[in-house]
C-alpha positions in Angstrom: -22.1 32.6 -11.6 -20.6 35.0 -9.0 -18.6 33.5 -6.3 -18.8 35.4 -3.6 -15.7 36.0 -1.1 -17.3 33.8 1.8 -17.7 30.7 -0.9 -13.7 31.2 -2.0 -13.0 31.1 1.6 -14.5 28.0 2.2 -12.8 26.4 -1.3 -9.6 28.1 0.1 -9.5 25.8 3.8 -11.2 22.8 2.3 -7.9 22.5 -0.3 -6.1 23.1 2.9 -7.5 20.6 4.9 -7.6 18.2 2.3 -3.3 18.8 1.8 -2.5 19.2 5.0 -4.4 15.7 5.7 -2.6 13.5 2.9 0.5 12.2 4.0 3.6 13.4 2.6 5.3 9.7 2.2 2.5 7.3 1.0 5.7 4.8 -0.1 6.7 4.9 3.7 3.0 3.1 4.0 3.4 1.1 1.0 6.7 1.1 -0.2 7.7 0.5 -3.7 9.0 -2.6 -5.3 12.4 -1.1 -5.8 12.6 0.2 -2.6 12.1 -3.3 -1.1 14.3 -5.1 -3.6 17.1 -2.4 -3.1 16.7 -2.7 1.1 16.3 -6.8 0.2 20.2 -6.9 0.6 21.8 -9.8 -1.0 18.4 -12.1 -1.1 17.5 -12.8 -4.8 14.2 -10.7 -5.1 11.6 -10.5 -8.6 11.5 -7.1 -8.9 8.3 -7.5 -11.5 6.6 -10.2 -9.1 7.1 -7.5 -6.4 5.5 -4.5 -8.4 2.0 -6.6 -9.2 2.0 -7.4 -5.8 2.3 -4.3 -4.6 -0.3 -3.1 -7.3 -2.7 -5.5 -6.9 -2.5 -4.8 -3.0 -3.2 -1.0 -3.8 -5.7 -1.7 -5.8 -7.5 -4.5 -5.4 -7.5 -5.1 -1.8 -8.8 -1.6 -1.6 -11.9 -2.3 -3.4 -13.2 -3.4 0.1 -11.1 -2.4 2.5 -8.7 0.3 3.5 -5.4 -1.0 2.7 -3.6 -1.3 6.1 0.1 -0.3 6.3 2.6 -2.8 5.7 3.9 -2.3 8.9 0.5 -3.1 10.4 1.0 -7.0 10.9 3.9 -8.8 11.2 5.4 -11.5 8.3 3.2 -14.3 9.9 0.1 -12.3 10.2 0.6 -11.0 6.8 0.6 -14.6 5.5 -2.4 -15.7 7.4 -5.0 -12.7 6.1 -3.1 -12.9 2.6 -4.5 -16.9 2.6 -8.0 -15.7 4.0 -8.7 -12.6 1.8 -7.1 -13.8 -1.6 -10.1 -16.2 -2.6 -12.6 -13.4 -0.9 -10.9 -11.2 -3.7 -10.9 -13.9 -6.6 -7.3 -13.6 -6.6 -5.6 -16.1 -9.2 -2.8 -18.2 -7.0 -0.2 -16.2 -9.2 -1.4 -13.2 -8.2 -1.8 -14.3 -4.5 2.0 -15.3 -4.8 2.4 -11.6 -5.8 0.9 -9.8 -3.3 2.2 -12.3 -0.5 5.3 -11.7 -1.5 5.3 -8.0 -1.6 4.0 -7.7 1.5 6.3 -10.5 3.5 9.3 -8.7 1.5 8.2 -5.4 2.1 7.3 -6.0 6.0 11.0 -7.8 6.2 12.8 -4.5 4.7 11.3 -2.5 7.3 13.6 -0.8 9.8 12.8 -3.0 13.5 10.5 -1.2 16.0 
């Protein structure tokens, strides 16, 4: 198979399009577990509870849904649609304890504004 100069064009602005539309910080959105344990201060913060949170946010929670920003909602709201959507996901209590707590502790280390 040939590919022709117009086709390579094409492939060429597609992969463009496609970089130039990810974003460059995806842990701005969704920061990591370290990242919110480090800007945590002096609170006392599980680190491991924190990363399957923030993994079964990423993942599962996607399955449905785009996985809105942390920033999105504040600490209240987060609580509220973490209570609604964790049995809609099947979502073991442990495992809503995760993810409620990565996302309150991750929406709390965020800069204010």
């Amino acid at each position: 198979m040939k590919i022709r100069p117009a086709q390579l064009l094409a492939l060429g602005m597609f992969c463009l399009l496609a970089l130039g539309s990810c974003e460059t910080n995806p842990n701005a959105a969704f920061p990591t577990a370290l990242a919110v344990a480090t800007r945590a201060g002096g609170k006392n913060v599980d680190v491991s509870m924190l990363e399957r949170g923030r993994k079964i946010y990423t993942t599962s929670c996607t399955e449905c849904h785009v996985a809105r920003t942390i920033a999105h909602y504040s600490v209240a709201q987060w609580r509220h649609y973490v209570s609604i959507m964790a049995p809609r996901a099947g979502l073991k209590p442990q495992d809503k304890a995760a993810v409620e707590a990565y996302v309150i502790a991750a929406r709390e280390s965020l800069p204010p504004g």
